[in-house]
Backbone as CSV, one residue per row, in Angstrom:
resi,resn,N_x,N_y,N_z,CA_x,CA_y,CA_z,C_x,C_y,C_z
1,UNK,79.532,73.706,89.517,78.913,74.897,90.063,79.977,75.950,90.409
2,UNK,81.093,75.500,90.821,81.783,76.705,90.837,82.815,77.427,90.294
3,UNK,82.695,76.143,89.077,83.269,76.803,87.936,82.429,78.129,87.323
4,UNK,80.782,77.909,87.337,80.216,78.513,86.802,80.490,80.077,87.885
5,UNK,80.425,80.113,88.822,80.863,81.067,89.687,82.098,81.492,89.749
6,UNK,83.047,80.949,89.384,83.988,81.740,88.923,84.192,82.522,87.662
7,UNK,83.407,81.820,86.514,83.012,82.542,85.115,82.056,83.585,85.769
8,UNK,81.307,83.511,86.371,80.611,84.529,86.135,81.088,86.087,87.248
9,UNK,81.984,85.723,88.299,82.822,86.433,88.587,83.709,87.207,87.516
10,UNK,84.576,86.506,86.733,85.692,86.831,86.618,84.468,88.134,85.248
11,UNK,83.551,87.950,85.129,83.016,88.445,83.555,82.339,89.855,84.481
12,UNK,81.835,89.796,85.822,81.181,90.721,86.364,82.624,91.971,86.941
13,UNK,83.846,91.193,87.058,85.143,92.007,87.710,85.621,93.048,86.060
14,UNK,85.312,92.354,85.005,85.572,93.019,83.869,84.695,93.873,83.620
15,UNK,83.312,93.894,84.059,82.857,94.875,83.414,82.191,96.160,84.548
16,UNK,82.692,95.684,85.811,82.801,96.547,86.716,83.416,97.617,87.050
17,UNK,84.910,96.869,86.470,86.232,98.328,86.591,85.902,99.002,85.068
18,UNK,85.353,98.487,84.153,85.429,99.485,83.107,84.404,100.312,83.143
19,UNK,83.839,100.340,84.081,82.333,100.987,84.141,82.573,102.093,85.578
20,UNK,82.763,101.650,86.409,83.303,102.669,87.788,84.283,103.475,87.610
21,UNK,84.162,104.677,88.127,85.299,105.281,88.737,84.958,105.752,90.297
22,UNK,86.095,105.635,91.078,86.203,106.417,92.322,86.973,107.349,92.373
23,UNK,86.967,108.681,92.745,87.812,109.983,92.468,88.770,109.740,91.197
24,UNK,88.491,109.188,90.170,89.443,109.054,88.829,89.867,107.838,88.938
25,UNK,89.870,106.956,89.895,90.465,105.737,89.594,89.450,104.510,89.411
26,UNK,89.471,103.602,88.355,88.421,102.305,88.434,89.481,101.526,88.826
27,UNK,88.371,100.377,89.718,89.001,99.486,90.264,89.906,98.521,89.705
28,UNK,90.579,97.649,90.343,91.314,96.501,89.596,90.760,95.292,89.933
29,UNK,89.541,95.367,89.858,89.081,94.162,90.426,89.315,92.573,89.866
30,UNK,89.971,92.595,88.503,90.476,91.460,88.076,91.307,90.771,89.340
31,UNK,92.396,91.622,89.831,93.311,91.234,90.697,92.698,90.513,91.730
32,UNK,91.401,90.865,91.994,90.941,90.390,93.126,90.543,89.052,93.042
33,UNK,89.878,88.554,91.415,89.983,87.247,90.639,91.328,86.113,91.362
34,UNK,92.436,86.973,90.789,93.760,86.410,90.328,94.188,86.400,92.296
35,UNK,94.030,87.450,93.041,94.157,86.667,94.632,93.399,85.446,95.005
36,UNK,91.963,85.581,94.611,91.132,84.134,94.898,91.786,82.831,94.501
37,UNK,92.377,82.622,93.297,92.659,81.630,92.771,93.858,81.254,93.249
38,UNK,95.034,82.264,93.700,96.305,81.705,94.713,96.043,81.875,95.867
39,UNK,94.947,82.521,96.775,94.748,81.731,98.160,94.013,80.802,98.181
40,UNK,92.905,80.235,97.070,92.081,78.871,97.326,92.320,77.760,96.737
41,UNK,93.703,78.156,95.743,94.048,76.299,95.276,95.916,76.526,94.823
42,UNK,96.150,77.713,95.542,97.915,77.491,95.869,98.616,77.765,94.651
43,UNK,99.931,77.593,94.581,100.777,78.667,93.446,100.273,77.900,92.039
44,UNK,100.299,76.682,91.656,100.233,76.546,90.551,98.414,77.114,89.710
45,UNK,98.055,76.873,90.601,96.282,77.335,89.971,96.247,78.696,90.502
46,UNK,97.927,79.635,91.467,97.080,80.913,91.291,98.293,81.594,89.926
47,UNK,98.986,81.023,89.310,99.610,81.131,88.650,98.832,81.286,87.287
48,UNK,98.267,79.944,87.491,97.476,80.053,85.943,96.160,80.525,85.588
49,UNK,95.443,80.567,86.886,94.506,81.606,87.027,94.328,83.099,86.825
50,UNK,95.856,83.501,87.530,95.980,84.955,87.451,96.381,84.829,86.014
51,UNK,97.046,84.350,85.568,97.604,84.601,83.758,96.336,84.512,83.074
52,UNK,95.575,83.397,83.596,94.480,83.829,82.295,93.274,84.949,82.413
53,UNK,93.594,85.583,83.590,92.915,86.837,84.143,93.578,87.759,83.616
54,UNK,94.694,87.437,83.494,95.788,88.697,82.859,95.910,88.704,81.367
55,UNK,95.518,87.476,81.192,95.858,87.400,79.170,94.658,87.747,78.757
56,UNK,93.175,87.760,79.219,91.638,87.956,78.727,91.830,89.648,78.932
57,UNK,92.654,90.104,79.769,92.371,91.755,80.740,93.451,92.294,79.232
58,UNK,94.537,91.830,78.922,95.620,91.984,77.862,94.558,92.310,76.865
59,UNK,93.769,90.614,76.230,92.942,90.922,74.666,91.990,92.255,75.152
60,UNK,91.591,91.975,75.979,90.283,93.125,76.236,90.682,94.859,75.845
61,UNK,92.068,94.910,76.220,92.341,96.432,75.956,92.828,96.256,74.559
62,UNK,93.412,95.407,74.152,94.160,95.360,73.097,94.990,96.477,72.451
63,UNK,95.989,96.495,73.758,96.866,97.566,73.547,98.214,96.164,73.002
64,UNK,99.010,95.842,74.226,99.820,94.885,73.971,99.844,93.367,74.430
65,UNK,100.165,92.118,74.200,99.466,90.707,75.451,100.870,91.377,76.572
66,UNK,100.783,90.775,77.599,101.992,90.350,78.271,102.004,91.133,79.405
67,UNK,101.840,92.486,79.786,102.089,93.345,80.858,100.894,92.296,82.326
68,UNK,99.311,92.320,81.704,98.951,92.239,83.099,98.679,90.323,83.339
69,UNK,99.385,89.847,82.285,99.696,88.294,82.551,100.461,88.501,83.408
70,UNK,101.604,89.186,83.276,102.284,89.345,84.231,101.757,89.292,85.773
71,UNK,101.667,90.625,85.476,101.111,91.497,86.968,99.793,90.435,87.780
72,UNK,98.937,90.395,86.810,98.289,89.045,87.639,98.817,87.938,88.187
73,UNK,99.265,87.505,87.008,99.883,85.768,87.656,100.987,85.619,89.194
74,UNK,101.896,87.130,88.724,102.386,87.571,90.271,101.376,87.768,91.776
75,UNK,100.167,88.186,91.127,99.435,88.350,92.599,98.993,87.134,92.761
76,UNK,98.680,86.149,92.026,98.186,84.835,91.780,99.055,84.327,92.851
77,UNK,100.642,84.125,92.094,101.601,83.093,92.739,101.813,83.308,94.375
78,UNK,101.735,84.934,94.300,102.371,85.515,95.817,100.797,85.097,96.614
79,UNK,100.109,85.178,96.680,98.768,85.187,97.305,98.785,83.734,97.711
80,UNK,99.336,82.918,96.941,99.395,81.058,97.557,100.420,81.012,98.468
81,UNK,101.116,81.709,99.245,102.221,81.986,100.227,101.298,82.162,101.234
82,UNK,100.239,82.570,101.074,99.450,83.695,102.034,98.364,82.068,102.734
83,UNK,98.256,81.063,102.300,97.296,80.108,102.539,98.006,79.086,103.443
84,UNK,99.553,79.112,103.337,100.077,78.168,104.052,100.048,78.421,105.276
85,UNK,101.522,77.171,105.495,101.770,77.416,107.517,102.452,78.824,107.681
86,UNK,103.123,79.704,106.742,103.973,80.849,107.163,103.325,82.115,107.734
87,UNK,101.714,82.021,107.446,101.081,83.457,108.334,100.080,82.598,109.374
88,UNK,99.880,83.325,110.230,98.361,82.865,110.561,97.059,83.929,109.965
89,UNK,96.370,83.356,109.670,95.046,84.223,108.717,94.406,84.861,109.651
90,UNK,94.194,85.750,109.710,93.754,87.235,110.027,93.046,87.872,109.232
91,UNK,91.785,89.001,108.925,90.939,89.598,108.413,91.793,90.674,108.024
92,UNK,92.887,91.110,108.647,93.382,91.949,109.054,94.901,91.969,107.742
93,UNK,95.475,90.914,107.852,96.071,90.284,106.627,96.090,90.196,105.489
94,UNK,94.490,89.339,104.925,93.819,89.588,103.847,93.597,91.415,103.160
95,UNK,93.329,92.168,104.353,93.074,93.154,103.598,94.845,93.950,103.289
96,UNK,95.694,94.038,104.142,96.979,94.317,104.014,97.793,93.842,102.718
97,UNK,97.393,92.468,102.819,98.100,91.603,101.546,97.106,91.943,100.249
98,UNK,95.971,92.002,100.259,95.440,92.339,99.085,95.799,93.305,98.267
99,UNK,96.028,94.809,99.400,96.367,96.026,98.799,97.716,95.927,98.497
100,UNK,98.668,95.755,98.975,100.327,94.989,98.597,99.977,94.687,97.489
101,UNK,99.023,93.403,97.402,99.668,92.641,96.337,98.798,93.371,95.114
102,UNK,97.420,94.129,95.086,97.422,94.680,93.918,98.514,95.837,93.389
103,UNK,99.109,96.723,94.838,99.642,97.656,94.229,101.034,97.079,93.731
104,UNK,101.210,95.481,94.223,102.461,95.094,92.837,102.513,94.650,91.866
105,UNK,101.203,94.202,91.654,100.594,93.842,90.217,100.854,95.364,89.244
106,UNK,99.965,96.301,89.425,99.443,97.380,89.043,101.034,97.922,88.602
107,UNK,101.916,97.860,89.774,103.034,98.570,89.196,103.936,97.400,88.232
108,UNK,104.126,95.640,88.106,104.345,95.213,87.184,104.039,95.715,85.720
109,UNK,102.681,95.681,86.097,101.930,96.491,84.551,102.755,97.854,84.130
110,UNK,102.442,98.511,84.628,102.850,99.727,84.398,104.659,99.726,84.091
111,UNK,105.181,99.496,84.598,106.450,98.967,83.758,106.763,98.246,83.144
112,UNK,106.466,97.445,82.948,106.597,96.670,81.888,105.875,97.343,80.691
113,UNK,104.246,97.772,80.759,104.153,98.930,79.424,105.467,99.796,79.073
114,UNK,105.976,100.294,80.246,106.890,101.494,80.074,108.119,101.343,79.260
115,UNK,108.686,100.110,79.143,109.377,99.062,78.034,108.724,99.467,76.379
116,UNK,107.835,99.168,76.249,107.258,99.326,75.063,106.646,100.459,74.278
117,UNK,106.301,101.124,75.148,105.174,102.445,75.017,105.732,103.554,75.914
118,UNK,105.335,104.737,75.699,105.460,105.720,76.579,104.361,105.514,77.646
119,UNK,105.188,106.086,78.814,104.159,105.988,80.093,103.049,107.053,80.135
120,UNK,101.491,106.686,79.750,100.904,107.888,79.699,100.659,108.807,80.462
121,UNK,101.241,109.062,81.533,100.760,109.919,82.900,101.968,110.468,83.905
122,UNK,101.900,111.116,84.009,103.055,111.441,85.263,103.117,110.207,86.340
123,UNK,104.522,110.479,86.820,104.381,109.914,87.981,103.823,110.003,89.389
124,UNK,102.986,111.017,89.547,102.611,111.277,90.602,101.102,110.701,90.424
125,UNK,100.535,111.128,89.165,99.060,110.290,89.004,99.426,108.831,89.229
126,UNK,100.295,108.101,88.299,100.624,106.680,88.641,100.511,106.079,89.961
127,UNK,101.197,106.917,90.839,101.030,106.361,92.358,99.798,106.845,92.996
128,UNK,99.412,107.362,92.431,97.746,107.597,93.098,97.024,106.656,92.580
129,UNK,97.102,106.691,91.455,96.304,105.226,90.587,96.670,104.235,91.269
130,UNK,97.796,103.742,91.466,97.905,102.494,91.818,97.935,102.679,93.395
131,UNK,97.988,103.332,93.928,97.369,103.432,95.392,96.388,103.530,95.715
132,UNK,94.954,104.379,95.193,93.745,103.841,94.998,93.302,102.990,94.622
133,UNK,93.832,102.055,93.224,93.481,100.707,93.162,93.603,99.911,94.190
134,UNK,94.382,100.132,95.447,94.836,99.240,96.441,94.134,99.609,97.191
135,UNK,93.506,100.374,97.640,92.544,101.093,98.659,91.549,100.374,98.291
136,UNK,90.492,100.576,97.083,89.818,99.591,96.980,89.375,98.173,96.857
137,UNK,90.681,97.993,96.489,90.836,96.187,96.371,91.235,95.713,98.179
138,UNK,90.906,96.907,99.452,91.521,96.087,100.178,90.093,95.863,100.966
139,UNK,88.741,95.770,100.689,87.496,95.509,101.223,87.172,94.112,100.896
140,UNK,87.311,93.832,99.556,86.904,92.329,99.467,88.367,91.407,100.041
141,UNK,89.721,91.661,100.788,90.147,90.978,101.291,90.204,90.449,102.716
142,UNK,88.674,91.401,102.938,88.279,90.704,104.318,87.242,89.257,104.103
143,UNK,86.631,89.274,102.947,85.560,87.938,102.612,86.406,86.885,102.491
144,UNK,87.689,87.666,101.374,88.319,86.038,100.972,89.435,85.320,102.036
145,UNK,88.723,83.965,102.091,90.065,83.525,103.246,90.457,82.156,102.683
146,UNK,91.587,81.738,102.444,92.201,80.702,102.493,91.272,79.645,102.861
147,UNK,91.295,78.142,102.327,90.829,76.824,102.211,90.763,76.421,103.689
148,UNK,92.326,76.399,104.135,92.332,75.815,105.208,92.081,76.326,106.356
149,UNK,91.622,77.326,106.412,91.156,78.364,106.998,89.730,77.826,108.116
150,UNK,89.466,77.551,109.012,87.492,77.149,109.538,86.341,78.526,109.721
């Protein structure tokens, strides 16, 4: 059953950001996938969770593979830091660390394209983009909380 809930998550986060915009920016809601999976089963499942959030988000644009394997699997790995003894969990946290950690995903991506391709946008849109992506990704990091969490 919750496999099936995570398929059907991860298929509703894809076709959400390609469909929304908020003042010019759609969400990154994959990322928000790829945090679930490293705060509810720790670095190695948010590792490979976020990669395969990042390698399906890769085929889907089919620009190049590799940029948001990246950038996911990083919010994946860093987000299983976030479940242990080193914080205490807070509502307050979740939403702080969410927006962090998408806006370091978002900027993995984006450089690492910048390697390969020209960067399509100024830099000043870039940091709005990826600062609005973080604005919005920081509401659902009040729902999600860590396992060990009561």
């Amino acid at each position: 059953m919750k496999a099936v809930f995570l398929i059907i998550a991860m298929v509703l986060a894809f076709v959400i950001q390609m469909k929304i915009r908020i003042f010019g920016v759609s969400p990154d809601l994959t990322a928000v996938v790829a945090y679930y999976f490293g705060l509810r089963g720790g670095a190695m499942k948010g590792i490979l969770g976020g990669s395969l959030v990042g390698i399906i988000e890769d085929s889907v644009e089919g620009i190049i593979l590799g940029p948001n394997l990246l950038g996911k699997g990083m919010i994946g790995f860093f987000s299983s830091f976030l479940s242990g003894s080193l914080f205490r969990w807070t509502p307050l946290l979740g939403t702080v660390s969410l927006f962090a950690l998408t806006v370091l995903g978002g900027a993995a991506v984006v450089f690492s394209r910048s390697i390969f391709e020209s960067v399509p946008s100024s830099m000043s849109r870039l940091v709005f983009v990826l600062l609005g992506q973080g604005v919005i990704n920081m509401f659902p990091g009040v729902l999600i909380r860590p396992r060990n969490v009561d």
